[in-house]
C-alpha positions in Angstrom: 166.1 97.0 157.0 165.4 100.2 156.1 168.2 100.7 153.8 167.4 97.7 152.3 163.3 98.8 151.5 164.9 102.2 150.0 166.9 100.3 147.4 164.3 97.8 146.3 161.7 100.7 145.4 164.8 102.6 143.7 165.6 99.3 141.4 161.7 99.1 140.9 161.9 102.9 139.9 164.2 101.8 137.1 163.0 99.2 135.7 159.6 100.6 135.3 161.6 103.9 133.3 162.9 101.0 131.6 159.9 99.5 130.3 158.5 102.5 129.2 161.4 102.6 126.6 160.7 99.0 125.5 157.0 100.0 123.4 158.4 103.0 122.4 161.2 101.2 120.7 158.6 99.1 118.7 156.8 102.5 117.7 160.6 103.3 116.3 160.6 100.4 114.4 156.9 100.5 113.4 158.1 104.3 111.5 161.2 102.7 110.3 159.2 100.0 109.1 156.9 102.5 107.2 159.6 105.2 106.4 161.5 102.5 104.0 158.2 101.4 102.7 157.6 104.6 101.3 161.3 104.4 99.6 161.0 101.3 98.2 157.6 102.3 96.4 159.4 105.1 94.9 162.0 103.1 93.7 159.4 100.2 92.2 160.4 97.5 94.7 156.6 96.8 95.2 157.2 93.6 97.1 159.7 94.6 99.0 157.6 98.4 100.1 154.4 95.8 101.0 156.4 93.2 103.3 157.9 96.8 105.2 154.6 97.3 105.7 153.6 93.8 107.1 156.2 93.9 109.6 155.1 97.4 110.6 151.8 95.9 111.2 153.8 93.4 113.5 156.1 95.9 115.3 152.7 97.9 116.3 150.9 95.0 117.4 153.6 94.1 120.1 153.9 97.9 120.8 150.3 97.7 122.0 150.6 94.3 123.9 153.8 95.0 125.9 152.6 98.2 126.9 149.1 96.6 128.2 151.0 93.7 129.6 153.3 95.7 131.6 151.4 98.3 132.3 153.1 100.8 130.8 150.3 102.5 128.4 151.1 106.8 128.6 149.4 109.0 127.0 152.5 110.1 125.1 152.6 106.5 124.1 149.4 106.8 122.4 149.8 110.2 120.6 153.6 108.7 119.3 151.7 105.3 118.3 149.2 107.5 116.6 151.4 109.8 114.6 153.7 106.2 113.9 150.1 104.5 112.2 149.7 107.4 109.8 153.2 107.3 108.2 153.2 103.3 107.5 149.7 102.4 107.5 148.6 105.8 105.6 151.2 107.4 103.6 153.0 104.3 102.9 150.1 102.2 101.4 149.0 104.9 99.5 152.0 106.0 97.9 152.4 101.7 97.1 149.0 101.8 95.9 149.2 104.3 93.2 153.0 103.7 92.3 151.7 100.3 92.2 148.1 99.9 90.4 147.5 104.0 89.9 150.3 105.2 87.9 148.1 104.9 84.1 145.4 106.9 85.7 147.6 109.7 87.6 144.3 112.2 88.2 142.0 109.2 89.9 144.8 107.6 90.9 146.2 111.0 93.3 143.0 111.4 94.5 142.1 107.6 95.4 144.9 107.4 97.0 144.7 110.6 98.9 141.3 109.6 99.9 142.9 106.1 101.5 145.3 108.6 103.4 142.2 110.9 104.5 140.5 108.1 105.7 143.2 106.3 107.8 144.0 109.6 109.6 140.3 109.9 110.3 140.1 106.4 111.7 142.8 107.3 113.8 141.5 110.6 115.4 138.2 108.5 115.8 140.7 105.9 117.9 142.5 108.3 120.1 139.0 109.9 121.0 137.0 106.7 121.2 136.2 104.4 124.4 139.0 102.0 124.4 137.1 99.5 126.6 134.6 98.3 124.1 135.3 95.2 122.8 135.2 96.4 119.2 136.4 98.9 116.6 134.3 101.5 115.5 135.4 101.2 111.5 138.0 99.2 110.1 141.4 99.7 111.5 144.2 101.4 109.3 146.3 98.3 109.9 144.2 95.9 108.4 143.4 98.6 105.2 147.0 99.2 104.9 147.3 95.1 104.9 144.9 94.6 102.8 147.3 96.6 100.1 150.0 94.7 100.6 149.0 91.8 100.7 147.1 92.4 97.0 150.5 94.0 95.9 152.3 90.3 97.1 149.3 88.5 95.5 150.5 90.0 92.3 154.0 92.1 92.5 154.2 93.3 89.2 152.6 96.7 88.2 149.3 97.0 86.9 149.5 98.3 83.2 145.9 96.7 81.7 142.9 98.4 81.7 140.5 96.3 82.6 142.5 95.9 86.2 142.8 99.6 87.3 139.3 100.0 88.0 139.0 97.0 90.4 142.5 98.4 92.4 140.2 101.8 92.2 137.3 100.3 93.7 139.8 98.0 96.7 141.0 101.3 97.7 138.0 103.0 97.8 136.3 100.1 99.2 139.5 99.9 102.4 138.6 104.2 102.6 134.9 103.5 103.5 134.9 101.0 105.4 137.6 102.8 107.8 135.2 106.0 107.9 132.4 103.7 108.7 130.7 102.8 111.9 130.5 98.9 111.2 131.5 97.0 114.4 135.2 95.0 114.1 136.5 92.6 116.8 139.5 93.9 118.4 140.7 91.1 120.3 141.3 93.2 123.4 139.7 90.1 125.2 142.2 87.7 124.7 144.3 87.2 127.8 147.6 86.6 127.7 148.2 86.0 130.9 146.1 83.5 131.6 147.5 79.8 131.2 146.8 77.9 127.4 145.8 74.5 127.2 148.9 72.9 125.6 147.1 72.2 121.9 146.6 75.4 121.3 150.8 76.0 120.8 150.2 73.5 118.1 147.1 75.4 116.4 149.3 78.2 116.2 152.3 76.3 114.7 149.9 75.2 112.5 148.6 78.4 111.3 152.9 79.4 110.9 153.4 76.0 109.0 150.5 77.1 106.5 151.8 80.3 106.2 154.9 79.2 105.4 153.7 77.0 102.8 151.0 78.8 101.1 151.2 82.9 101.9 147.5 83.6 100.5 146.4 82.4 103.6 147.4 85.4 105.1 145.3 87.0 102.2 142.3 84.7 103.4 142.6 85.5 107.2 142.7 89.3 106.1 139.3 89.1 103.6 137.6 87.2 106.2 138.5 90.0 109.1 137.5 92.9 106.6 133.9 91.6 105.4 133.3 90.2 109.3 131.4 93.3 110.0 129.8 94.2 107.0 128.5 90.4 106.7 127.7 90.6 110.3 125.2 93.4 109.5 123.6 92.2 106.8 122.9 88.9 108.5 121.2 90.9 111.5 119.5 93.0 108.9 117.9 90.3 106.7 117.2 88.0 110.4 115.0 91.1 111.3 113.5 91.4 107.9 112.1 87.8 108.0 111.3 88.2 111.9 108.6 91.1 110.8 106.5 89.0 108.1 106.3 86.1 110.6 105.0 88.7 113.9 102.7 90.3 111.2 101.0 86.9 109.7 100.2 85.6 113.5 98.7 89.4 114.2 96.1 88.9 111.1 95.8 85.1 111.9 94.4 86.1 115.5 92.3 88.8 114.0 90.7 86.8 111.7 90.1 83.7 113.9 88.6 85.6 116.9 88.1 83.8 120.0 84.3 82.5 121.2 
C-alpha cells in the first residue's frame, strides 16, 4: 500500500509540472501571434497584421482561463503574460496603426502612436500591481484597445490616404490611449464560472453569436464599441441621475420651509 501512495503523488507531481507548461504555451503563441503582426504591418498586409492580432487576443484569453481553471496561476506566469501583452497588444497595434492610417502625417502620427504604446504599458503595470479580486478593470484593457485597431483596420483594409480621415484615426487612437490611462470602471468577467453546469440553451446562444459572426464580421466591431463606451456611458448615467436627484431634495427643502407646520 505504501508503494502504491508513493507513486500516485509522484504521477500527481507530473502532471501538475505539466500543466504549468500548458498556459505558458498560449503566452508563446500570444508573442508569436504579435511578433508576425508587427511583420505583416511592415510589409502592408494590414488585414492580415490585425487578424494576428485578434487571435493574440484569443491565445491570451485561454492563457488566463486554463491557468485559473487548473490552478496553475505563478507569478512568473504573470510577469511572462505581462511582457507577452506589450509586444501584440502595444507594439503591434501601434506600428498597424500608423503604417496603416498615420503614414501622411509621419510627426503626429510617431507620436500618436507612441502615445497608444505608452499607455498600454501603463495599463499593464497598473494590472500587475492592482487587486485582482475586484470584479472590474481599473481602465480599459490593452486587449480590447489593441482590438479596437484591428478591427477598424478589417472595417476598412486599405490605407488611409484622404485627409479628411486621418484626423478621426488621430482622435481613435488617442481616444483607445485615454481611456486605458483612465480610472473608468470595466467588467472583467472574472465572475463567470466555468465550472459550474450551463443550462443547455445557452450552447445555442453561443452558436448563435459564432453563426453571426460568421455571416456578418462587424458584429465583432459592435460587441467591441459597446464594451469600450460601457464605462464611460456608465458614468455619465450615474452622473446626470445624481444631477437630477439634487434639484428634486432641494425643491421639497424650500417646499417645507415655506409651508411651515401649525
Amino acid at each position: 500500500m505504501r508503494i502504491k501512495v508513493k507513486r500516485r503523488k509522484k504521477a500527481d507531481g507530473r502532471l501538475r509540472r505539466g500543466f504549468y507548461v500548458i498556459p505558458s504555451l498560449f503566452t508563446v503563441a500570444n508573442i508569436f501571434c504579435g511578433f508576425l503582426s508587427i511583420i505583416a504591418s511592415s510589409r502592408d498586409q494590414y488585414e492580415r497584421a490585425a487578424v494576428l492580432i485578434l487571435v493574440a487576443i484569443f491565445a491570451d484569453i485561454l492563457d488566463g482561463r486554463i491557468a485559473r481553471l487548473t490552478g496553475t496561476t505563478t507569478q512568473f506566469g504573470e510577469e511572462f503574460d505581462s511582457l507577452a501583452d506589450v509586444v501584440s497588444f502595444g507594439m503591434a497595434p501601434a506600428l498597424l496603426a500608423f503604417q496603416w492610417g498615420l503614414w501622411d502625417v509621419p510627426r503626429i502620427g510617431m507620436a500618436v502612436a507612441f502615445l497608444f504604446l505608452v499607455a498600454g504599458s501603463i495599463r499593464l503595470a497598473r494590472f500587475s500591481s492592482a487587486n485582482h479580486d475586484s470584479p472590474n478593470f481599473v481602465g480599459l484593457p490593452i486587449p480590447a484597445g489593441a482590438g479596437a485597431i484591428s478591427m477598424l483596420v478589417l472595417m476598412s483594409p486599405s490605407p488611409v490616404t484622404h485627409p479628411a480621415f486621418i484626423p478621426v484615426v488621430v482622435a481613435f487612437v488617442l481616444g483607445l490611449s485615454l481611456l486605458m490611462v483612465s480610472n473608468l470602471p470595466y467588467p472583467s468577467f472574472k465572475g463567470v464560472n466555468l465550472r459550474r453546469k450551463w443550462p443547455a440553451p445557452t450552447l445555442f446562444l453561443i452558436a448563435l453569436v459564432f453563426s453571426l459572426i460568421t455571416l456578418t464580421p462587424h458584429v465583432l466591431s459592435i460587441l467591441a464599441t459597446i464594451y469600450i463606451l460601457s464605462a464611460p456611458v456608465a458614468v455619465l448615467t450615474k452622473k446626470a441621475r445624481r444631477r437630477s436627484a439634487e434639484p428634486t431634495a432641494v425643491g421639497g427643502n424650500s417646499d417645507a420651509d415655506e409651508n411651515p407646520r401649525p
